[in-house]
C-alpha positions in Angstrom: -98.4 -41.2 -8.9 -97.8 -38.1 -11.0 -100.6 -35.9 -8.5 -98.7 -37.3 -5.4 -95.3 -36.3 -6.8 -97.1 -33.2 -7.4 -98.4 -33.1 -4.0 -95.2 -34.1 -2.2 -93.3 -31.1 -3.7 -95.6 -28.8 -2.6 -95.9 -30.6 0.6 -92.4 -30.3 1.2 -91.9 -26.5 -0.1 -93.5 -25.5 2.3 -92.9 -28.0 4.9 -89.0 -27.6 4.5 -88.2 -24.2 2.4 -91.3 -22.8 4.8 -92.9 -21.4 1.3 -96.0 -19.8 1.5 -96.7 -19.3 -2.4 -97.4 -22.6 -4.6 -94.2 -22.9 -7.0 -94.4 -24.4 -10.2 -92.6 -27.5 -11.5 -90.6 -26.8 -14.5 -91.5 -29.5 -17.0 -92.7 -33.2 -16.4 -89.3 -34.3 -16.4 -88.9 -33.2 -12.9 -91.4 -35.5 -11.9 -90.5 -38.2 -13.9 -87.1 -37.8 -12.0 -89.2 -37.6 -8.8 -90.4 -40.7 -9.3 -88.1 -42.5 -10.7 -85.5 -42.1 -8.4 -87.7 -42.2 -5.4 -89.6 -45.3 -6.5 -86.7 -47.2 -8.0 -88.6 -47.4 -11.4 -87.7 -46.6 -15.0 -91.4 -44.7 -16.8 -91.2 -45.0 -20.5 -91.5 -41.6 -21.8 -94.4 -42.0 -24.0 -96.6 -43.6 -21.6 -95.2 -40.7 -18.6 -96.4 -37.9 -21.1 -99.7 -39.4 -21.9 -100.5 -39.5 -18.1 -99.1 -36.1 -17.8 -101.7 -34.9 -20.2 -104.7 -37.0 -18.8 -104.2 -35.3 -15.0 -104.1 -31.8 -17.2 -106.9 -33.0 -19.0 -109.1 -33.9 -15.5 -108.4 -30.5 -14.6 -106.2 -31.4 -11.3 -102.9 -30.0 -12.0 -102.2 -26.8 -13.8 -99.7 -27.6 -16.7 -99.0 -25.3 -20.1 -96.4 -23.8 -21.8 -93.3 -22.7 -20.0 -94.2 -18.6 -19.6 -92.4 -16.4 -21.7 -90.5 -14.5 -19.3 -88.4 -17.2 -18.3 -86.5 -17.6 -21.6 -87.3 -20.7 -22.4 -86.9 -21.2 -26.1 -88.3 -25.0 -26.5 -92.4 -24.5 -26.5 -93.1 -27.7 -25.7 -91.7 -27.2 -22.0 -94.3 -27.2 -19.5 -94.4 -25.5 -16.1 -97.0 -27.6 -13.9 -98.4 -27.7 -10.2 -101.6 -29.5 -8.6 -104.4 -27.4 -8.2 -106.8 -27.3 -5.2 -109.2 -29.8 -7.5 -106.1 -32.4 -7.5 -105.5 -31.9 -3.9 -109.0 -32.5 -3.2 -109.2 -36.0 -5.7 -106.0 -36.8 -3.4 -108.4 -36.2 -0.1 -111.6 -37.4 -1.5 -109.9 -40.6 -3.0 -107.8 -41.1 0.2 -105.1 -42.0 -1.7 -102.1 -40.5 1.6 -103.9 -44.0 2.6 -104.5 -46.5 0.1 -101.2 -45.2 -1.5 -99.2 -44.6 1.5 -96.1 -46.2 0.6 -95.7 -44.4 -2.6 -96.3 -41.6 -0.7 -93.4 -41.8 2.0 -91.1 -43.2 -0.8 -92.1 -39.7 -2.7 -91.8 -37.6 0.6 -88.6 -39.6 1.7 -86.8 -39.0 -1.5 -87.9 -34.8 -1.6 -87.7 -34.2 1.9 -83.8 -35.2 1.6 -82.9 -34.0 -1.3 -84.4 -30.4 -0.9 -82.2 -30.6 2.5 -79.2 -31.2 0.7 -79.6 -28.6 -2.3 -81.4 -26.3 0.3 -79.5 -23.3 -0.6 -80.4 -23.4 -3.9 -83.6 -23.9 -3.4 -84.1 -20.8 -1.2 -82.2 -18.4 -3.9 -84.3 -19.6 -6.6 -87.5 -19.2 -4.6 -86.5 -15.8 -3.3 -85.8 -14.7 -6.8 -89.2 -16.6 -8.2 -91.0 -14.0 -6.0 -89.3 -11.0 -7.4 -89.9 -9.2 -10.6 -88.8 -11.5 -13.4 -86.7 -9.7 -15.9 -83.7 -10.7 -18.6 -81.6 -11.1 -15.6 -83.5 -13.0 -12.9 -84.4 -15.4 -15.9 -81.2 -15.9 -16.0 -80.3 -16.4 -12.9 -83.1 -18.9 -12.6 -81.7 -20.9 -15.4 -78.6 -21.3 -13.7 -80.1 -22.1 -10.7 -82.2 -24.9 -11.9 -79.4 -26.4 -14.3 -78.3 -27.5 -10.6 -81.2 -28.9 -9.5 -82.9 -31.9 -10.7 -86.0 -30.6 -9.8 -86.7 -27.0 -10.9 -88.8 -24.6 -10.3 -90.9 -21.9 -11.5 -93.3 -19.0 -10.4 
């Protein structure tokens, strides 16, 4: 689920916001809200986080440390994206298929609410693509505290 959720933003970043570069998710809780709210389903923390680190640790999503530059004082937030080796295990393991109605719940749910919070979406991707200094981390912060899904670069 995680690597589909994965998937499906990226899917729809640059389906929808017509992105071109692979944004980052900032932190696992975006997913968790992904999910959650697109699959109806409450994940217990403990068990979301241990899953979070078993796709890190199969190498098919790119997760670590929230980077410096975007002033973000808690160290254990992570910024994470699927890689080309997740997209692939998604492929390989057919699982647009065998998983298909996870996957349109996922893509349903994203597709929606990126239309509806579109504006903020294109503001903080236009300013993820910029230099990041003092004030664009900013500006991202603020940006993101309105979105339940953020983003980074």
């Amino acid at each position: 689920m995680i690597l589909l959720a994965l998937y499906t933003v990226d899917l729809v970043l640059k389906q929808e916001g017509k992105a071109q570069y692979h944004f980052y998710i900032l932190d696992d809780d975006s997913i968790g809200h992904l999910m959650g709210e697109a699959l109806g389903r409450i994940f217990e923390p403990g068990l979301l986080k241990y899953a979070f680190i078993a796709v890190d640790e199969a190498k098919l999503v790119y997760r670590f440390t929230a980077a410096k530059k975007f002033k973000i004082r808690d160290d254990r937030v992570k910024q994470l994206r699927i890689n080309s080796w997740g997209r692939e295990y998604i492929l390989e393991s057919k699982l647009l298929d065998t998983q298909r109605d996870i996957f349109e719940a996922l893509h349903s749910y994203f597709t929606q609410y990126f239309r509806i919070h579109q504006p903020v979406y294109a503001n903080v991707c236009a300013i993820l693509l910029s230099e990041i200094n003092n004030q664009s981390a900013e500006q991202i912060q603020s940006l993101n505290n309105l979105l339940d899904i953020k983003l980074l670069s």
